[in-house]
C-alpha positions as CSV (number, residue, x, y, z in Angstrom):
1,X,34.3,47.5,133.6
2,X,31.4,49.5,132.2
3,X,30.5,49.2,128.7
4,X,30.6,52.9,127.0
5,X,27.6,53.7,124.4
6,X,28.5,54.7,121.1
7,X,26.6,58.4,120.2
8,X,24.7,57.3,117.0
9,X,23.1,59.8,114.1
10,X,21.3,59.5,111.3
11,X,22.4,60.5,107.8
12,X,20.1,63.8,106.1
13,X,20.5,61.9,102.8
14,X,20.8,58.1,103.1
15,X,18.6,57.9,106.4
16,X,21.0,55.5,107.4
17,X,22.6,55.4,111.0
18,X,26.4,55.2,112.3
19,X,28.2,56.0,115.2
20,X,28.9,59.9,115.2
21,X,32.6,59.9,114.5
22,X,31.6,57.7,111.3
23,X,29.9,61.0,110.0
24,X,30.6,64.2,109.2
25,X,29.0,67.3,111.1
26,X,28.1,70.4,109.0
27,X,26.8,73.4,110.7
28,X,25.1,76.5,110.5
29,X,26.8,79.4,112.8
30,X,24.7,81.4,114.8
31,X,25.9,84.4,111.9
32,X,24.1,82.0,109.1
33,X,27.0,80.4,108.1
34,X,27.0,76.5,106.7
35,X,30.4,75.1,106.8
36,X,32.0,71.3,107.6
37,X,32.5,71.0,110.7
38,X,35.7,68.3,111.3
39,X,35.7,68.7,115.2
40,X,32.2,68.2,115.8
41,X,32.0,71.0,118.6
42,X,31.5,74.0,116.3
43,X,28.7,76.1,117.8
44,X,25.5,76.2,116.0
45,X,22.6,74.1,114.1
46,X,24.6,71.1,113.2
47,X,23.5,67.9,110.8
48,X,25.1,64.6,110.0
49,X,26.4,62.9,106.7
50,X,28.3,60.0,105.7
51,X,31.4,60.7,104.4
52,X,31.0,60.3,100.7
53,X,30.3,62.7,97.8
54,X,27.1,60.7,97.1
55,X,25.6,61.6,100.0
56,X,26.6,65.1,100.1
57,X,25.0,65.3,96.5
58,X,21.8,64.1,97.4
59,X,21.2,66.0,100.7
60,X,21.9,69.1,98.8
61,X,19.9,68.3,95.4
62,X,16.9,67.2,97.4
63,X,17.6,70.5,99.6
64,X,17.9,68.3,103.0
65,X,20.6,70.6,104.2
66,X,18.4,73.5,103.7
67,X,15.7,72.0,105.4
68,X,17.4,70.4,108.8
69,X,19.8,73.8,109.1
70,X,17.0,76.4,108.6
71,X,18.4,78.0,106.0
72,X,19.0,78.6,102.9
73,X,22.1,77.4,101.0
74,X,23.2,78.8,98.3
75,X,25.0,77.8,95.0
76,X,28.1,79.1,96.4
77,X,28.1,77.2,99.7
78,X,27.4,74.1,97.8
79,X,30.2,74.4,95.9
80,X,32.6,74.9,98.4
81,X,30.7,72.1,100.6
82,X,31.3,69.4,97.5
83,X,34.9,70.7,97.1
84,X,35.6,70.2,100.7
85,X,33.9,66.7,100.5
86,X,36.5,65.8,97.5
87,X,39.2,66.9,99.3
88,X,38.5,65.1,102.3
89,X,38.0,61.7,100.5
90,X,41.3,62.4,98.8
91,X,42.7,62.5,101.9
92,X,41.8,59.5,103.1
């Protein structure tokens, strides 16, 4: 039997790289609008994190999301994004 590869990415905050179910996808929709993305096959500009808040922290006070989605996020979005992120670790 064949051996399947495992998609890898990279994390916008930590640099560090995991297989792409290990991560979670947030995306930019073609109307501008940044969001977590839990399926992975929302349409638009999509980047990778790890699945912590720490991460999530730092690619938004370093302004990596804003950078790798082309756009800019704003205090609003971040919000939502971090209260998302808790409620997804919670979850877990």
């Amino acid at each position: 039997m064949k051996v399947r590869k495992v998609p890898q990415r990279l994390c916008v905050a930590c640099q560090s790289q995991g297989a792409k179910r290990e991560l979670l996808r947030i995306v930019r929709s073609p109307e501008g609008i940044v969001s977590i993305d839990l399926t992975g096959k929302k349409p638009g500009r999509g980047v990778y994190i790890c699945k912590t808040t720490e991460c999530l922290a730092k690619a938004i006070k370093e302004k990596r999301l804003e950078k790798a989605l082309r756009v800019e996020v704003s205090d609003e979005v971040r919000k939502g994004l971090l209260e998302e992120m808790e409620q997804l670790a919670q979850s877990n």
